[in-house]
Rosetta silent file (secondary structure, phi, psi, omega in degrees, C-alpha in Angstrom):
SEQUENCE: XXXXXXXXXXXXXXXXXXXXXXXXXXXXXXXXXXXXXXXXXXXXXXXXXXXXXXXXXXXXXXXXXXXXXXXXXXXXXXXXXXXXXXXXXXXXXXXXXXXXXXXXXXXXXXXXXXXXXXXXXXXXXXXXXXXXXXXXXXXXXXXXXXXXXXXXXXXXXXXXXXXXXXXXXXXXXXXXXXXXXXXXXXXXXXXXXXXXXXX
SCORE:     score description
SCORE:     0.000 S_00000001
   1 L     0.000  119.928  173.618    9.107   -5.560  -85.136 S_00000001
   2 L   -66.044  179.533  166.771    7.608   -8.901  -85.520 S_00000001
   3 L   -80.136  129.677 -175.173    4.307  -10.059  -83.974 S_00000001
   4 L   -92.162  107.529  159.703    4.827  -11.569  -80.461 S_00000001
   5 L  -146.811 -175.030 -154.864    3.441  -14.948  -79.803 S_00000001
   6 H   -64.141  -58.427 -162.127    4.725  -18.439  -78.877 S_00000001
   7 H   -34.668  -46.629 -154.318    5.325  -19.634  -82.389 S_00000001
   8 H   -85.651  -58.047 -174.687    7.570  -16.219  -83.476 S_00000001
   9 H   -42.552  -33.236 -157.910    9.628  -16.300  -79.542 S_00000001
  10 H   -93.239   -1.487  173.743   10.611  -20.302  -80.539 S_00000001
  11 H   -79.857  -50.464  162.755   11.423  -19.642  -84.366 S_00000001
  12 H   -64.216    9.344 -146.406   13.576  -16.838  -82.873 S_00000001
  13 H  -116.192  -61.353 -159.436   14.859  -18.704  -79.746 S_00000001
  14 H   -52.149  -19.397  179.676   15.848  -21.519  -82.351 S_00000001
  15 H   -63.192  -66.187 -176.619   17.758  -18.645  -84.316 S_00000001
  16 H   -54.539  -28.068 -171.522   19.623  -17.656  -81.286 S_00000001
  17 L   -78.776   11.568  178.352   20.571  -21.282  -80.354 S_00000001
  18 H  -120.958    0.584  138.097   22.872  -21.799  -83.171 S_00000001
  19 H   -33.097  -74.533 -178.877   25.640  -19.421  -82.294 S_00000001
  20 H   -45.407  -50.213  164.900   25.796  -21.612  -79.128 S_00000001
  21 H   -28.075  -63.499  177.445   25.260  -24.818  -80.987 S_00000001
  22 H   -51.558  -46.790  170.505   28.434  -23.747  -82.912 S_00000001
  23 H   -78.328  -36.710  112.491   30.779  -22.825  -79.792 S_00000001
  24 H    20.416 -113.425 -171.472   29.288  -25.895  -78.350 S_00000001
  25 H   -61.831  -25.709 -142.473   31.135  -28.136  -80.919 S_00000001
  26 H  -119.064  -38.054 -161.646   33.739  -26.158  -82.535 S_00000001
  27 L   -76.162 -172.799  175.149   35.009  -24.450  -78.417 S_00000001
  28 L  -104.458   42.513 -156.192   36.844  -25.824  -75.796 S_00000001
  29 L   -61.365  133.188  165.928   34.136  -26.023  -73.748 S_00000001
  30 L   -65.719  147.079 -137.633   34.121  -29.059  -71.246 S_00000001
  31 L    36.035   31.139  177.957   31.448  -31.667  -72.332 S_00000001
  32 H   -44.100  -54.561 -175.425   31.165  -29.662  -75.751 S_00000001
  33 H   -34.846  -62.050  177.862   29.260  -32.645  -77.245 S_00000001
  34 H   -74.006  -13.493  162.599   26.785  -33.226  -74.616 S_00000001
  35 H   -96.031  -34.956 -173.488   25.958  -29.636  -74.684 S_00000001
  36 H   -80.014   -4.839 -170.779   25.732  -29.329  -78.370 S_00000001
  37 H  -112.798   -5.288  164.589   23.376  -32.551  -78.902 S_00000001
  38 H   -79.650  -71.344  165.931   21.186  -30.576  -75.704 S_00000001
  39 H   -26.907  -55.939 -176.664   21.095  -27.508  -77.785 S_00000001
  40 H   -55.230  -67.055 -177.122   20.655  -29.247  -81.388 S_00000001
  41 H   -36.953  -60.394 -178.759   17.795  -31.145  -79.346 S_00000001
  42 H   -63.776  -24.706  176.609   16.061  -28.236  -78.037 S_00000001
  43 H   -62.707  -37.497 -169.847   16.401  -26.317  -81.115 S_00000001
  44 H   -92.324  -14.469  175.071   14.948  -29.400  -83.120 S_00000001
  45 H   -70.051  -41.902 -178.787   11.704  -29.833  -80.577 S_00000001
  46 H   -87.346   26.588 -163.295   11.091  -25.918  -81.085 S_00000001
  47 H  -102.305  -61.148  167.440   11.079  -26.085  -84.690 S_00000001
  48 H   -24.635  -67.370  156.920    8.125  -28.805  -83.921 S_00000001
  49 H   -48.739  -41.594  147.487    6.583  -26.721  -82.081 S_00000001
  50 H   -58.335  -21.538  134.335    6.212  -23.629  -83.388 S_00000001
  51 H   -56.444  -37.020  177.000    4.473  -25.268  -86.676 S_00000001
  52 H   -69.262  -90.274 -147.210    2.010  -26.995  -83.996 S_00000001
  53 H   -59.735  -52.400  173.555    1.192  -24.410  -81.917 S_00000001
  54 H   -49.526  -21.105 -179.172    0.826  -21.722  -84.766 S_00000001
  55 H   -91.413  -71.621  171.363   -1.434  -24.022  -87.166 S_00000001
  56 H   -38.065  -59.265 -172.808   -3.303  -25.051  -83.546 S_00000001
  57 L  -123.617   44.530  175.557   -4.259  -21.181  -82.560 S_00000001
  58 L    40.547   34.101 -179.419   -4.352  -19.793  -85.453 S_00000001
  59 L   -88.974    6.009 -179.494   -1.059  -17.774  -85.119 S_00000001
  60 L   -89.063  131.539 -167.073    0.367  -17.839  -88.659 S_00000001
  61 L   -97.962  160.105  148.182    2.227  -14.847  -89.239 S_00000001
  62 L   -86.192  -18.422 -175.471    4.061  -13.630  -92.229 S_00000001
  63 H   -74.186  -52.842 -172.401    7.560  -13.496  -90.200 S_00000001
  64 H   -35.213  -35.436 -159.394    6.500  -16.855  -89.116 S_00000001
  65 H   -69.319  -49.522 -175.257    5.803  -18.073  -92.875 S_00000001
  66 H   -47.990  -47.907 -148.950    9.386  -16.100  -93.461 S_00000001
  67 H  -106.621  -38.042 -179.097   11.648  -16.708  -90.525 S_00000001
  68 H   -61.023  -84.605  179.598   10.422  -20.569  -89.531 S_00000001
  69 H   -36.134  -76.552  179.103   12.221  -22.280  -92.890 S_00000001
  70 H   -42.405  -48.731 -161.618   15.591  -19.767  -92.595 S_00000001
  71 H   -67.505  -48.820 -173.000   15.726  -20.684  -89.012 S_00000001
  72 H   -48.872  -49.245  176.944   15.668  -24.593  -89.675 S_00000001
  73 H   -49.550  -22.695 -177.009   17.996  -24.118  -92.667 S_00000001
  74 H  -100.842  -30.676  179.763   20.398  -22.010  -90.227 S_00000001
  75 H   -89.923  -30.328 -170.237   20.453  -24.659  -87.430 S_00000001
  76 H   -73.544  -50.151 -145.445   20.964  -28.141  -90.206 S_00000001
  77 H   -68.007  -51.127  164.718   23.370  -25.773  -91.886 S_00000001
  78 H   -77.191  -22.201  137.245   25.941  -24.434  -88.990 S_00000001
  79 H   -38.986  -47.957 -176.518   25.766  -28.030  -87.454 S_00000001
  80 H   -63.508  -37.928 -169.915   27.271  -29.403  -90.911 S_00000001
  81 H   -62.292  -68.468  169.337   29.842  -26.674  -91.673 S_00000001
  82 H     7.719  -88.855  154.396   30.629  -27.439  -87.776 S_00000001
  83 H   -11.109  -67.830 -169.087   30.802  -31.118  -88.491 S_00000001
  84 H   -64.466  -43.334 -151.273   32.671  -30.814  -91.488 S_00000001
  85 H   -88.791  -49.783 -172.211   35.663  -28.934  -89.783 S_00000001
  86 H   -49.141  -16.603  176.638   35.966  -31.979  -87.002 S_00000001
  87 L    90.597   15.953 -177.631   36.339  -34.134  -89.917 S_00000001
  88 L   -86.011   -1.831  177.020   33.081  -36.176  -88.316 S_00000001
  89 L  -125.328  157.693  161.632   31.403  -35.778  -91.832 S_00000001
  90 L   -66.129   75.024 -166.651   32.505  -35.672  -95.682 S_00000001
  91 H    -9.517  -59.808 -164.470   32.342  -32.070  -96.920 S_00000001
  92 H   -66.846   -1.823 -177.408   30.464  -33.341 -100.170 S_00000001
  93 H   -80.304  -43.389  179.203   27.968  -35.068  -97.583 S_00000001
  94 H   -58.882  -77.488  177.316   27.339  -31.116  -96.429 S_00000001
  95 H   -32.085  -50.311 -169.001   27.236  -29.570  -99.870 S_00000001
  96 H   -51.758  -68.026 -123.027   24.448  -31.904 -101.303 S_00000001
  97 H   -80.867  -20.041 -174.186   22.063  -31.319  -98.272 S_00000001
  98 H   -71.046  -38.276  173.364   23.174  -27.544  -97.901 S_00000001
  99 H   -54.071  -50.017  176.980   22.622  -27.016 -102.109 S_00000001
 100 H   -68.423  -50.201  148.844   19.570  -28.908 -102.018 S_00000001
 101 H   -12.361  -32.762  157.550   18.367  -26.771  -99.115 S_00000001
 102 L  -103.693    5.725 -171.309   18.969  -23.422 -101.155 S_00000001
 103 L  -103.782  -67.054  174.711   17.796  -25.007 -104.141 S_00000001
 104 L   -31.855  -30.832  179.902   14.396  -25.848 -102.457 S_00000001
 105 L   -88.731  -46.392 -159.403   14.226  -22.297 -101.084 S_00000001
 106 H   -64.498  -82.024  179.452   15.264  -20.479 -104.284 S_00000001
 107 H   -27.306  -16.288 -178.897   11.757  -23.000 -105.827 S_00000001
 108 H  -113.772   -0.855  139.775    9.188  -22.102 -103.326 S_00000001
 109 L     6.806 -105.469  179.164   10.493  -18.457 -104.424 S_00000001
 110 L   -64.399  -24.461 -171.060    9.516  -18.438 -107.752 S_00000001
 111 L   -92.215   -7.482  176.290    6.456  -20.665 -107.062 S_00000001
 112 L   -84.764  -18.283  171.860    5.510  -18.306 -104.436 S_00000001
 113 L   -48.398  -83.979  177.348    6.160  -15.425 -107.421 S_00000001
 114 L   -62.747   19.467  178.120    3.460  -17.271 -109.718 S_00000001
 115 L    69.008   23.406 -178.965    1.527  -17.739 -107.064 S_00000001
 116 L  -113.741  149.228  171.968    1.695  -21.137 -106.119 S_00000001
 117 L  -107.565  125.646  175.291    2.095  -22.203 -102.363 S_00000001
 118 L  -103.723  109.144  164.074    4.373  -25.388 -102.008 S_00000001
 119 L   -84.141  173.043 -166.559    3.521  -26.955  -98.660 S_00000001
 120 L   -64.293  151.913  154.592    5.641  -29.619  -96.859 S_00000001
 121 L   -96.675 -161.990 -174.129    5.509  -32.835  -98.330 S_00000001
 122 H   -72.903  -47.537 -167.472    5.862  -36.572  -96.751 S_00000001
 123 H   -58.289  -68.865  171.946    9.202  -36.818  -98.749 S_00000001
 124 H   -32.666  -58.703  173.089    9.919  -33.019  -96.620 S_00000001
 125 H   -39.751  -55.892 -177.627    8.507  -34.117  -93.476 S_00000001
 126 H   -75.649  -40.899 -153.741   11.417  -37.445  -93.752 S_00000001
 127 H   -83.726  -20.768  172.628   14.047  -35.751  -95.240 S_00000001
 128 H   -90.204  -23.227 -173.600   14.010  -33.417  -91.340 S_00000001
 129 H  -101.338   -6.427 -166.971   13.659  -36.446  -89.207 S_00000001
 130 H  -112.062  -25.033 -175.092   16.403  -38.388  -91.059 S_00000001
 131 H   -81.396  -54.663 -150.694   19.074  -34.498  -91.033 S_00000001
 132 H   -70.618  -29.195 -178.361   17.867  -34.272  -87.364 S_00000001
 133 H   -56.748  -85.031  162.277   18.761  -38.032  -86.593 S_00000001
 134 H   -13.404  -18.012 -179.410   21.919  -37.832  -88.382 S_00000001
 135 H   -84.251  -64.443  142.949   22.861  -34.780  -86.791 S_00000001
 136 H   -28.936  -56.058  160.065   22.493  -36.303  -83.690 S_00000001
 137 H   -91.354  -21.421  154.316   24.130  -39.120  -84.388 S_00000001
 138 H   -43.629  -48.235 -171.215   27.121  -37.242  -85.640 S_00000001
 139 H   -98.293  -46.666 -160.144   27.900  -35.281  -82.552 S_00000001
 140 H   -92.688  -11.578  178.181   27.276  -37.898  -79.462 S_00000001
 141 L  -102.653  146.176  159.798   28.849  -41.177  -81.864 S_00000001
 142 L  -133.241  121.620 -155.328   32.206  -41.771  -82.732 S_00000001
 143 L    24.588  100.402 -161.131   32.484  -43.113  -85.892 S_00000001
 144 L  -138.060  134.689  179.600   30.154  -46.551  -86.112 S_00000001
 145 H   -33.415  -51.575 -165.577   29.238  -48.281  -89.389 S_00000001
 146 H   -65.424  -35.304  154.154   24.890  -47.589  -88.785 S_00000001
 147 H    12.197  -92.608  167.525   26.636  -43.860  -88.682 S_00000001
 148 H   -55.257  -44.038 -174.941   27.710  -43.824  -91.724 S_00000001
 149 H   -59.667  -48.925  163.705   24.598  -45.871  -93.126 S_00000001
 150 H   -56.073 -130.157  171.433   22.396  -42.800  -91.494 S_00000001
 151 H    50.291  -88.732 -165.217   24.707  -40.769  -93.538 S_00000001
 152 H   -47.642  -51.374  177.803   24.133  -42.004  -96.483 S_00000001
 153 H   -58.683  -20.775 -167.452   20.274  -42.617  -96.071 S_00000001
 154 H   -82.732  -22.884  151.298   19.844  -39.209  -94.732 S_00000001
 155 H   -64.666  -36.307  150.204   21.397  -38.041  -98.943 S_00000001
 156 H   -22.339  -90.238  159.589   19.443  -39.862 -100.345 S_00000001
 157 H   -46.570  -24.121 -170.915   16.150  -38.639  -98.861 S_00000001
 158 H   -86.421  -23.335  172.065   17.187  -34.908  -98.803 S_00000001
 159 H   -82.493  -12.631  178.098   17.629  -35.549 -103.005 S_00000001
 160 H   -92.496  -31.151  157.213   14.620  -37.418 -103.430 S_00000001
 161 H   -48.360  -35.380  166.933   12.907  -34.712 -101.582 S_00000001
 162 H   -35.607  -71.987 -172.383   14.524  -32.342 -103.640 S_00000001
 163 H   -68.585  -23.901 -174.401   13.474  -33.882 -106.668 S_00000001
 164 H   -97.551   30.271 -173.149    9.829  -34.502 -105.639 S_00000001
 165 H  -103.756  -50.402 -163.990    9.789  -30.935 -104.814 S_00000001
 166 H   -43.156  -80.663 -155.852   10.911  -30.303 -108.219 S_00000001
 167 H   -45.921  -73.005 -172.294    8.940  -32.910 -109.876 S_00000001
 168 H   -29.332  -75.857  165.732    5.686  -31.464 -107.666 S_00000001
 169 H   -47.129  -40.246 -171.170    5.649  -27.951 -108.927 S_00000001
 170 H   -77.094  -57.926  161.508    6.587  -28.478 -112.671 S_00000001
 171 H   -48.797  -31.811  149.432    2.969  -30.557 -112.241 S_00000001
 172 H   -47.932  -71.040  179.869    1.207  -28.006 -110.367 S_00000001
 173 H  -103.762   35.240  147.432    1.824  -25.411 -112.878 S_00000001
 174 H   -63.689  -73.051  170.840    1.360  -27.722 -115.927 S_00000001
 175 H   -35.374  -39.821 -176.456   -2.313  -28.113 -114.384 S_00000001
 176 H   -71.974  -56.579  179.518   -2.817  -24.473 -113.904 S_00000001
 177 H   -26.338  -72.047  166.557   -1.542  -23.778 -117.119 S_00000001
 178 H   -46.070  -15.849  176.617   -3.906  -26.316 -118.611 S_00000001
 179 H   -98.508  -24.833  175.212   -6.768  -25.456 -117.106 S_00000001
 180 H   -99.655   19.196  149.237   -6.614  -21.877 -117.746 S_00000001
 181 H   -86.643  -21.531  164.422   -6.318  -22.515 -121.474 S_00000001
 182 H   -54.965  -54.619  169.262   -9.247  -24.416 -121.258 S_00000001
 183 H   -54.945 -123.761 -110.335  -11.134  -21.650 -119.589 S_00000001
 184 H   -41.503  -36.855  168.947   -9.758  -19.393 -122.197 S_00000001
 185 H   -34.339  -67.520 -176.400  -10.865  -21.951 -124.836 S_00000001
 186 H   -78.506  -28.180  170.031  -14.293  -21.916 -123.373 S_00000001
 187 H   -67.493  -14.873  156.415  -14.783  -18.363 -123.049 S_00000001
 188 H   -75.206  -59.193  158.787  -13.977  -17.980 -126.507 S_00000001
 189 H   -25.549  -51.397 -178.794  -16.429  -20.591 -127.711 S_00000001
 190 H   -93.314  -23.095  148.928  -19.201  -19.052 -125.797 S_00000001
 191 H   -30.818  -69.774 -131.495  -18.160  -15.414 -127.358 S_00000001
 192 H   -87.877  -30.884  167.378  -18.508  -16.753 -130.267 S_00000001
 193 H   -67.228  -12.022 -160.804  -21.939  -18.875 -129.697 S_00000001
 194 H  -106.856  -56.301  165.971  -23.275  -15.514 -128.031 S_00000001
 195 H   -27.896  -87.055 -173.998  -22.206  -13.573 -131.670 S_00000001
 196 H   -38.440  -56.871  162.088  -23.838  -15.956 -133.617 S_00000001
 197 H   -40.721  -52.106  169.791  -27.055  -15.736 -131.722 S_00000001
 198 H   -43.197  -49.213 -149.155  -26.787  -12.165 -131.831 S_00000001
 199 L   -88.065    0.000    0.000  -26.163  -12.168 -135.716 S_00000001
């Protein structure tokens, strides 16, 4: 059972909202659009929130730490496949951001393995405001050049995030690395000045 507070109900409320999302868009619901860009919306406000409020009152959980990334990654991800079957997207437009998106997860893994914490970056921060635009603009337009252009920019950023995600860690633990052969360095050096004294 997780711990119940506001943060954990809207990381789970955002979980549940992507069934609907999906049946939304894909059923034959009347206004399916305008209910799935209501849904997408509220779903993308509590993802906002639930980092605010949890950071704000000192509410970070481990399900949060857990369950907050898989939810976002479960709502961009079942919008695209979505997408993808209306033909309002390119499949290979899906694949990058869904690949990078498990590639980024598989990396704060292993860096969480060695003990490194990768928090969001600026590049992270943009690369969610440009899928949530895009997203957005996907379901309520049909087909308009600045569309497409969001399209594109929004692959971009999710690969340059990618890569400075990459880039970020492979620097992180080059630095650790280096510093704790230095320490090792110097604690041999002063063995060895502590011998000699000795001798």
């Amino acid at each position: 059972m997780f711990p119940v507070n506001v943060p954990n109900v809207l990381t789970v409320l955002r979980i549940l909202l992507v069934p609907v999302l999906v049946v939304a868009l894909l059923g034959e619901t009347p206004n399916g659009d305008l209910w799935a860009a209501i849904v997408f919306a509220l779903a993308s406000l509590t993802d906002m929130l639930d980092g605010y409020l949890a950071r704000s009152r000192n509410a970070i959980t481990t399900f949060g730490k857990l369950m907050d990334p898989i939810a976002d990654k479960l709502l961009i991800i079942a919008a695209l496949v979505a997408l993808v079957s209306l033909g309002r997207v390119e499949a290979w437009v899906a694949m990058v951001i869904i690949a990078r998106e498990f590639a980024v997860t598989a990396l704060r893994m292993a860096a969480t393995s060695q003990g490194v914490v990768i928090s969001a970056s600026f590049f992270g921060k943009l690369k969610t405001c440009f899928q949530i635009a895009m997203v957005m603009a996907l379901i309520l337009v049909d087909h308009a050049l600045w569309v497409d252009l969001l399209v594109y920019a929004t692959v971009a950023v999710t690969v340059a995030s990618g890569a400075d995600y990459f880039f970020g860690l492979r620097k992180t633990l080059g630095a650790r690395d280096r510093a704790a052969a230095q320490a090792a360095r110097e604690e041999r050096a002063a063995a060895r000045s502590g011998a000699e004294r000795a001798s």
